[in-house]
N, C-alpha and C positions, 0 to 999 in steps of 0.2 A: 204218793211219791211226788216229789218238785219234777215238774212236769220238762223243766230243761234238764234236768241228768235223764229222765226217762227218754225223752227225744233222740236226746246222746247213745246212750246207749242200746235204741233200736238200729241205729244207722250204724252201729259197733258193729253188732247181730248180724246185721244186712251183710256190713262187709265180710263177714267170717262165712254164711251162707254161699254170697258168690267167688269166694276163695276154695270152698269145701266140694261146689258144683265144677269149678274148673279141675280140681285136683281127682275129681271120679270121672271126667270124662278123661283125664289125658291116664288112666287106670291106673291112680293110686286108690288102694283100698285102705277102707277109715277104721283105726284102729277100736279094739271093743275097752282098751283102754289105756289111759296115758304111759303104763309102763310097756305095753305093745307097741305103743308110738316109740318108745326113745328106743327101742331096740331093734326097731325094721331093719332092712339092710336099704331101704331110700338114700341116695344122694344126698349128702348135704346139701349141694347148691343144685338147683337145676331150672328146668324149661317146662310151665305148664303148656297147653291148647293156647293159640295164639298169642304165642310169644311171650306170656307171662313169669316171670320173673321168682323162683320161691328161695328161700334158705331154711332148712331143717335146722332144728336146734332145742336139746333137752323134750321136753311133754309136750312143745308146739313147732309151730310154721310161722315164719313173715311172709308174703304175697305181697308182688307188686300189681297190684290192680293200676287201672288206669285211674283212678279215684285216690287213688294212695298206697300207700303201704299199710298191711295190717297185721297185724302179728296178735297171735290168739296161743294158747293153751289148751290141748285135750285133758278135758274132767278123768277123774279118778278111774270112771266107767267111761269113756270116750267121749264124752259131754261137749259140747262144742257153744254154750252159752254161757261160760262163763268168763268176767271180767276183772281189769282192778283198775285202780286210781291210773297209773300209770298207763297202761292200755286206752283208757279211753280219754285221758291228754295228749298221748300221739297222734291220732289220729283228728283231734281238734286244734291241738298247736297253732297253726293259722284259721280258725275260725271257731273259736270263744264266743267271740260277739254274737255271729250267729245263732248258737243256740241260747243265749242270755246271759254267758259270763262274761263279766269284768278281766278275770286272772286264773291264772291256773291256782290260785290260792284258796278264791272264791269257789271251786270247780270242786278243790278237796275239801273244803267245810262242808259244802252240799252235800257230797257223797260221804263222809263220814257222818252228818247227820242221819241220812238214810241208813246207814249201819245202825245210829243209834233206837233209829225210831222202828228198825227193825224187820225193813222194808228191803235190804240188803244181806245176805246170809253169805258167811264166812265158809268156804269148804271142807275150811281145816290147816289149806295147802295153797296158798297165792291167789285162789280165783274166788273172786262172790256171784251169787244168783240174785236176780229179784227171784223176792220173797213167790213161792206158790209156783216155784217153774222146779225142775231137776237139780239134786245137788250133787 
C-alpha cells in the first residue's frame, strides 16, 4: 500500500481509538452493531470526560478531540476501522502536504488505486478496510 494513504489512515485509526476511549469512560457502551448504534436512546449532541464535544448521527459519531474533529462509522458488526475517501480528507484538509499529498485530488487517485490494487476492501455499505483487517 502507498505508504502516504497508509500513514493517513493510521492517524484516522488513532483518532477513532481515542474518540471510542473517551466515549467508554464517560459510559457510553459500544454498540455490537451499526444498526445498535443508530437506534440507542444516546443524545444526539452531547459532552464526553473533559469537556469533549460529540454529535450522534445515523451508524456514527463526530468527536471533537483536541486534534480535530473526527467523525467515523460503526461497521455492520460494530467495527470501528473502517474508512472513506471523504473521512480521511477531513481530517487532513489542512495537512495534505504533510503526509505527501499535493491535493485532495491526488489523495482520491491514491486511494482509489489502492481499491484497485486490492489493498482496500469495499463493505458493501460506505466504509472500506485495509485489506487482512475486519470487514
Amino acid at each position: 500500500m502507498d505508504t502516504r494513504l497508509r500513514n493517513l489512515i493510521n492517524d484516522y485509526l488513532k483518532r477513532i481509538s481515542e474518540a471510542i476511549e473517551l466515549m467508554k469512560l464517560s459510559g457510553i457502551a459500544l454498540p455490537k452493531s451499526n444498526n445498535e448504534w443508530a437506534c440507542n436512546a444516546l443524545p444526539i449532541k452531547g459532552v464526553l470526560n473533559g469537556g469533549v464535544k460529540y454529535f450522534k448521527h445515523g451508524y456514527g459519531c463526530a468527536v471533537h478531540l483536541k486534534s480535530g474533529v473526527v467523525d467515523f462509522d460503526f461497521g455492520e458488526h460494530g467495527e470501528i476501522n473502517g474508512f472513506d475517501y471523504w473521512r480521511l480528507k477531513s481530517i487532513s484538509d489542512n495537512s495534505l502536504n504533510q503526509y505527501g499529498f499535493n491535493s485532495p485530488n491526488e489523495l482520491k487517485e491514491c486511494f482509489e488505486t489502492e481499491i484497485s490494487n486490492g489493498n482496500l476492501i469495499f463493505s458493501g455499505y460506505i466504509l472500506y478496510y485495509k485489506k487482512n483487517t475486519s470487514v
